[in-house]
ROBALUM-257251 format. One record per residue (C-alpha): residue in one letter; z, y negated, x negated; residue number from 1. Coordinates in steps of 0.1 Angstrom, whole numbers, padded with zeros to 4 digits, m for minus. Example, Ala and Ser with C-alpha at 12.3 -4.5 7.8 and 13.67 -1.06 7.14 Angstrom:
<atoms>
+--------+-------+-------+-------+-----+
| residu |    zz |    yy |    xx | num |
+--------+-------+-------+-------+-----+
|      A |  0078 |  0045 | m0123 |   1 |
|      S |  0071 |  0011 | m0137 |   2 |
+--------+-------+-------+-------+-----+
</atoms>
This chain:
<atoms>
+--------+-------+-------+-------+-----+
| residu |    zz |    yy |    xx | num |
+--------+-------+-------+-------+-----+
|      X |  0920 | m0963 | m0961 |   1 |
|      X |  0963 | m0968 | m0956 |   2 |
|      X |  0972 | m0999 | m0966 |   3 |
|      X |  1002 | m0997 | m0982 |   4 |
|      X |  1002 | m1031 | m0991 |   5 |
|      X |  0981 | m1061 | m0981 |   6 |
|      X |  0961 | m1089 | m1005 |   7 |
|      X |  0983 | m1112 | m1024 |   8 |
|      X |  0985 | m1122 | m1060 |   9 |
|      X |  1008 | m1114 | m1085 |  10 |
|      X |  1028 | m1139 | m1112 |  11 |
|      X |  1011 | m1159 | m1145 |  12 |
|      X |  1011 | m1144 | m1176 |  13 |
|      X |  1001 | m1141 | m1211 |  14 |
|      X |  0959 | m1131 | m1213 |  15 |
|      X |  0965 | m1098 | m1234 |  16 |
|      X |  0924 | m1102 | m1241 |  17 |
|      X |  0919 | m1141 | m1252 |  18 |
|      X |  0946 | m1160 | m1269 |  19 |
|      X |  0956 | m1192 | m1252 |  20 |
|      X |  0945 | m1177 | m1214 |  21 |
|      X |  0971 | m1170 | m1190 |  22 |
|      X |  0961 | m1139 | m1165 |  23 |
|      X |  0969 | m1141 | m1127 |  24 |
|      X |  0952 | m1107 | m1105 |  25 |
|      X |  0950 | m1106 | m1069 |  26 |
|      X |  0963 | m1068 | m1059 |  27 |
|      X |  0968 | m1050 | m1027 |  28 |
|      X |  0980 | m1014 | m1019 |  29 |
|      X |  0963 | m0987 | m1006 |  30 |
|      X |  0957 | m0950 | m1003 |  31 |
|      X |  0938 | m0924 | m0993 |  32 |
|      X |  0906 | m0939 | m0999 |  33 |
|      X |  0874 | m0920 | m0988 |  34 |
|      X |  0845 | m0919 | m1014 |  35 |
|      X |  0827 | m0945 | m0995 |  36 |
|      X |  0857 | m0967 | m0990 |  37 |
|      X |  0861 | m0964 | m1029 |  38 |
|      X |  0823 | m0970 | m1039 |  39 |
|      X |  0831 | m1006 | m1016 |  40 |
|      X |  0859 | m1017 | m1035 |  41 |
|      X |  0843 | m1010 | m1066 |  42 |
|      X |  0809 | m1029 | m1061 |  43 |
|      X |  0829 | m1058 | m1050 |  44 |
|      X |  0849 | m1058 | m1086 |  45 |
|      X |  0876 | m1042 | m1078 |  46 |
|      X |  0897 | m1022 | m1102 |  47 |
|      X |  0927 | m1000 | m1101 |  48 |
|      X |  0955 | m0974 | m1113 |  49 |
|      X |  0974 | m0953 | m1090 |  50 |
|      X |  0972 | m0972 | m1057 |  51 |
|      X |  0973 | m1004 | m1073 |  52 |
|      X |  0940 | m1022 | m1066 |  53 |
|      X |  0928 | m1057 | m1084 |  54 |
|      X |  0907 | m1079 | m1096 |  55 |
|      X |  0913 | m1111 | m1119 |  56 |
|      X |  0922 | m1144 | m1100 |  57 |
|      X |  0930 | m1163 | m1132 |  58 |
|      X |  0934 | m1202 | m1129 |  59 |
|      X |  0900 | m1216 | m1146 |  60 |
|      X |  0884 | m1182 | m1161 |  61 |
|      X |  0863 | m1153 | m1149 |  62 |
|      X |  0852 | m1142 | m1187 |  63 |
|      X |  0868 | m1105 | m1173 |  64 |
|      X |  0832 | m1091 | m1158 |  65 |
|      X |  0829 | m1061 | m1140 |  66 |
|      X |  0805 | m1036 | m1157 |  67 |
|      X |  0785 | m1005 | m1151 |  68 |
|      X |  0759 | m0986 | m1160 |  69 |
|      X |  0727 | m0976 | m1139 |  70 |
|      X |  0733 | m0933 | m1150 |  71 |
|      X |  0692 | m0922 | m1143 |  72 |
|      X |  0682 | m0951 | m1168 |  73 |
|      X |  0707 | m0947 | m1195 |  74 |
|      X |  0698 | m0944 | m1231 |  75 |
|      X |  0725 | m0938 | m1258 |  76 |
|      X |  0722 | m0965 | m1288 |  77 |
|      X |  0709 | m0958 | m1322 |  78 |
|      X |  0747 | m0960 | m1331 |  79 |
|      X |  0761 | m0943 | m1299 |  80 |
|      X |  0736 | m0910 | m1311 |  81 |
|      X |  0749 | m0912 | m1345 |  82 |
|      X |  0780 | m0907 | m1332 |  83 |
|      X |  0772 | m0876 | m1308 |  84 |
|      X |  0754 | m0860 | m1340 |  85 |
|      X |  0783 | m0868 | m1362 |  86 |
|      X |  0807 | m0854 | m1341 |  87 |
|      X |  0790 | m0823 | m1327 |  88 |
|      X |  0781 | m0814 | m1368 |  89 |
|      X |  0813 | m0816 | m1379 |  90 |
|      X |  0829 | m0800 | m1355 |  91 |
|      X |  0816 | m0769 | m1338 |  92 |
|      X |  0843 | m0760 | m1319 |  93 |
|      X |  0842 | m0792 | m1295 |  94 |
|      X |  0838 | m0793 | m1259 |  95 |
|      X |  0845 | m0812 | m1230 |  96 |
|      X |  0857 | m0804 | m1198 |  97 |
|      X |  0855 | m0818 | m1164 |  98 |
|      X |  0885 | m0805 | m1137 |  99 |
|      X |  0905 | m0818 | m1104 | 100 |
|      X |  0930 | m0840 | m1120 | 101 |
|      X |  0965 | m0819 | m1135 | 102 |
|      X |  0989 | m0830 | m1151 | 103 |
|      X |  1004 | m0815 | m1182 | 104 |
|      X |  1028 | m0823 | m1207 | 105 |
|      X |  0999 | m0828 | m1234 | 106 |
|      X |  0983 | m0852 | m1216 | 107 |
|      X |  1010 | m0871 | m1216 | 108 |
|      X |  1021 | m0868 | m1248 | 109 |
|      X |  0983 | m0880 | m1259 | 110 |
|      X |  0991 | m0910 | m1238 | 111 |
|      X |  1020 | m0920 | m1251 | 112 |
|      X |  1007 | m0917 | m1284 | 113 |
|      X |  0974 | m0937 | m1277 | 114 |
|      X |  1000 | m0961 | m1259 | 115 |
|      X |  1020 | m0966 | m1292 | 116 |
|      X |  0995 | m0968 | m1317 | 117 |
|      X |  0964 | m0989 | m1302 | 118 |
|      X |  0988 | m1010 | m1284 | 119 |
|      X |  1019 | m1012 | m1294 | 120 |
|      X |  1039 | m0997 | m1257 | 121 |
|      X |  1060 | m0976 | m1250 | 122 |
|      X |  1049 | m0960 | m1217 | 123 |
|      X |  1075 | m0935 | m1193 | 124 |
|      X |  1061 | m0908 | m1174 | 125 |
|      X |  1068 | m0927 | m1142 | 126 |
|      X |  1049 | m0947 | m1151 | 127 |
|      X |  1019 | m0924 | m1161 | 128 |
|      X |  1022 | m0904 | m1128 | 129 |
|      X |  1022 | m0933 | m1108 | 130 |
|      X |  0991 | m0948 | m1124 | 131 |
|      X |  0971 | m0916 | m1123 | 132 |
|      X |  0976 | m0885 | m1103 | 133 |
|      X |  0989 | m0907 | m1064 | 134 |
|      X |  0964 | m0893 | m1045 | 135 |
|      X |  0951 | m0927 | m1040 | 136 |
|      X |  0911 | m0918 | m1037 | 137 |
|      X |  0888 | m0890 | m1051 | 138 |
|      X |  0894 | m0885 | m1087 | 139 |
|      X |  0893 | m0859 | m1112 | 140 |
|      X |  0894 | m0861 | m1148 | 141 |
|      X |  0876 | m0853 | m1189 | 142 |
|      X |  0891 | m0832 | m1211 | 143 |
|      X |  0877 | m0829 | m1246 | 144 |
|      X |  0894 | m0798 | m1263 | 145 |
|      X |  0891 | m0787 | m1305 | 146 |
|      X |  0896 | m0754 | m1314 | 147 |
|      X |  0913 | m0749 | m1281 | 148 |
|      X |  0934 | m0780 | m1285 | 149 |
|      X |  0932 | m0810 | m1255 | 150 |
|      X |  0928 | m0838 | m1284 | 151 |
|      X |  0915 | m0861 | m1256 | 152 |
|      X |  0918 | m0871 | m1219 | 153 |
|      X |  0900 | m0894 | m1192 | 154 |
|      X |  0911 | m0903 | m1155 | 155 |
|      X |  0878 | m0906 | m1131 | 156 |
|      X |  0873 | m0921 | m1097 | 157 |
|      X |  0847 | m0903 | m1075 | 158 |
|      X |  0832 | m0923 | m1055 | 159 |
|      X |  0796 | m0915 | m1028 | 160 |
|      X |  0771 | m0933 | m1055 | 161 |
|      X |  0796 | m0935 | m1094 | 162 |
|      X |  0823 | m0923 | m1114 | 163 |
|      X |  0846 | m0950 | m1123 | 164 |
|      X |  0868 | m0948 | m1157 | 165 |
|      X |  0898 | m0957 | m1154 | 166 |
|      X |  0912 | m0948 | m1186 | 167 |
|      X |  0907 | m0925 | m1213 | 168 |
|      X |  0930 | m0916 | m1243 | 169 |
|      X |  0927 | m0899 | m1276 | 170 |
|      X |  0951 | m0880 | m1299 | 171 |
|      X |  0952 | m0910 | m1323 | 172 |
|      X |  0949 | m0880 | m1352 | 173 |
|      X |  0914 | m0882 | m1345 | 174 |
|      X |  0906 | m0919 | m1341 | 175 |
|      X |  0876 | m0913 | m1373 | 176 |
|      X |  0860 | m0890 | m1342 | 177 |
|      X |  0852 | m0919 | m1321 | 178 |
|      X |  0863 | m0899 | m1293 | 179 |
|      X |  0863 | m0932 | m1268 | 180 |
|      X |  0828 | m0933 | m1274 | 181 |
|      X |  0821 | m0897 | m1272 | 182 |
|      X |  0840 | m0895 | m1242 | 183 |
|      X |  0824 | m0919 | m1219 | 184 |
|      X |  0787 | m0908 | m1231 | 185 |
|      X |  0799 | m0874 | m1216 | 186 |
|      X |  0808 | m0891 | m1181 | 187 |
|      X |  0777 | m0913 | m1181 | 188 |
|      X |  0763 | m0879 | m1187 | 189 |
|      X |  0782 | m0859 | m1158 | 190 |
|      X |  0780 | m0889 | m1132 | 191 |
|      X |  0738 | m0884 | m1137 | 192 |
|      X |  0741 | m0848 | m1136 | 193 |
|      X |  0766 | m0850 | m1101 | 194 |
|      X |  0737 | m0873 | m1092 | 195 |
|      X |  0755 | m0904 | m1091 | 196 |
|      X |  0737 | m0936 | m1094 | 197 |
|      X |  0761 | m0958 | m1111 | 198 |
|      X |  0791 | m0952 | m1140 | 199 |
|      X |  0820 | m0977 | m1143 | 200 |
|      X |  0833 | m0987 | m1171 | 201 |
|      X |  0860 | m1011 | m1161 | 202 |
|      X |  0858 | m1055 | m1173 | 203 |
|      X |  0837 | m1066 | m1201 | 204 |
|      X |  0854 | m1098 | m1214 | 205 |
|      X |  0831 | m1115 | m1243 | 206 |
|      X |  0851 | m1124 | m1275 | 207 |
|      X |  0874 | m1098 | m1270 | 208 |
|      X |  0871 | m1074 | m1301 | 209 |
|      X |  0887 | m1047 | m1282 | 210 |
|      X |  0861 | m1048 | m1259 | 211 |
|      X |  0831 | m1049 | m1276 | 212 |
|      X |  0821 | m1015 | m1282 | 213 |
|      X |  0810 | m1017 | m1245 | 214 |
|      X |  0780 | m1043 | m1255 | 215 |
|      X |  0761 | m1013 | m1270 | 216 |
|      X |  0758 | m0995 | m1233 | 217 |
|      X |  0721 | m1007 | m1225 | 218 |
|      X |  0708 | m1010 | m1199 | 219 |
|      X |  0739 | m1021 | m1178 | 220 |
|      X |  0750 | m1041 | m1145 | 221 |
|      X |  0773 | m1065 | m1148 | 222 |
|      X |  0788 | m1087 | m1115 | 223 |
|      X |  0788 | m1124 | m1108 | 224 |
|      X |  0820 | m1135 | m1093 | 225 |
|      X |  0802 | m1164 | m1082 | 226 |
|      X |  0770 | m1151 | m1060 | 227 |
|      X |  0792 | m1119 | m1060 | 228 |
|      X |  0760 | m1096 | m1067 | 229 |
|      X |  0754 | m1074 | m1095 | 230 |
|      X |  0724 | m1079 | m1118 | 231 |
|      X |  0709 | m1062 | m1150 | 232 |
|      X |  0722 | m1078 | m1186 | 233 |
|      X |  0693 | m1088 | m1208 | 234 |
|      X |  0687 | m1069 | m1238 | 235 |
|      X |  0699 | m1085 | m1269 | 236 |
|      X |  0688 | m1085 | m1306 | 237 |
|      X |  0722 | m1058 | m1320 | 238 |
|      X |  0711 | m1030 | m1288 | 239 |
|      X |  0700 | m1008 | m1313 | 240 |
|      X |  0730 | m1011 | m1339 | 241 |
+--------+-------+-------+-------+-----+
</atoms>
């Protein structure tokens, strides 16, 4: 690992998950991680884009919960197989792809569209290369294509036991496709097939409506900051909705 950068944390500001909540992450810099230095980082909570590494250090909250999913003993959801038949029904000419991360103008421009319409930004492509193609650890990315058409793109960590997502993004023409879902049943799906024993799918904050979709990915891990161990989330009445 080159350490670029070491631990500190970075300025207050507004919660973009929980109105009222001010954010504060602790960061550091680094490259070059080895698979094993990046499956570390990663059980430990960490998060990143680019070479920027964090985790939350906000004053009085830990609600953001680091999430993943055990790959061999994943089941989709009544819902979540809805969705796969739905899709793959109405559109015969879907597939997904799994290559060494590229960049490409269309991926950006599906980025900067996602960017705009789900959240308002307006991202540059600095910004874009910086957060996903520095050669910061393994990676390597999803591409879902229709009728020949890249309509959808994720950025993947490798690391010696998981995949972690770091982001996916959608042609927001095709938001009735439920391509987020979609997407990250195919990398649960790939991880298990790579034989990879854990898939990441970034912080679970509860009450966040943004985030909720995730509740339906059973059986899953999520990590304590307090006893800072991982341990298996209960089922729940709505894990078959």
């Amino acid at each position: 690992m080159q350490i670029i950068q070491p631990q500190q944390r970075d300025a207050l500001e507004a919660c973009p998950y929980l109105p009222e909540r001010q954010k504060q992450f602790e960061y550091f810099l680094a490259g070059h991680l080895s698979q094993q230095e990046l499956s570390h980082v990663l059980a430990e909570g960490w998060r990143k884009f680019g070479i920027y590494y964090f985790k939350p250090a906000c004053p009085g909250c830990r609600q953001c919960i680091p999430l993943r999913v055990p790959t061999g003993r994943f089941a989709p959801s009544r819902s979540q197989r809805r969705i796969q038949r739905r899709i793959l029904r109405r559109n015969a000419h879907l597939r997904v792809r799994f290559a060494p991360l590229r960049f490409s103008d269309r991926a950006f421009a599906i980025y900067r569209d996602h960017s705009r319409q789900r959240f308002d930004l307006e991202p540059s492509l600095e910004d874009f290369l910086h957060g996903f193609y520095l050669p910061s650890c393994p990676g390597l990315q999803s591409e879902i294509y229709l009728d020949d058409e890249l309509v959808a793109v994720g950025f993947l960590d490798r690391g010696t036991d998981a995949l972690s997502s770091v982001y996916f993004c959608f042609d927001t023409r095709y938001a009735h496709l439920n391509l987020g879902t979609y997407g990250a049943l195919q990398e649960i799906a790939y991880a298990r097939q790579l034989g990879l024993s854990y898939y990441y799918l970034g912080y679970f904050v509860p009450g966040c409506a943004s985030m909720a979709y995730k509740d339906l990915f059973r059986p899953r891990q999520h990590f304590d900051w307090g006893s800072q161990l991982w341990a298996e989330v209960e089922d729940s009445p709505d894990l078959g909705k």
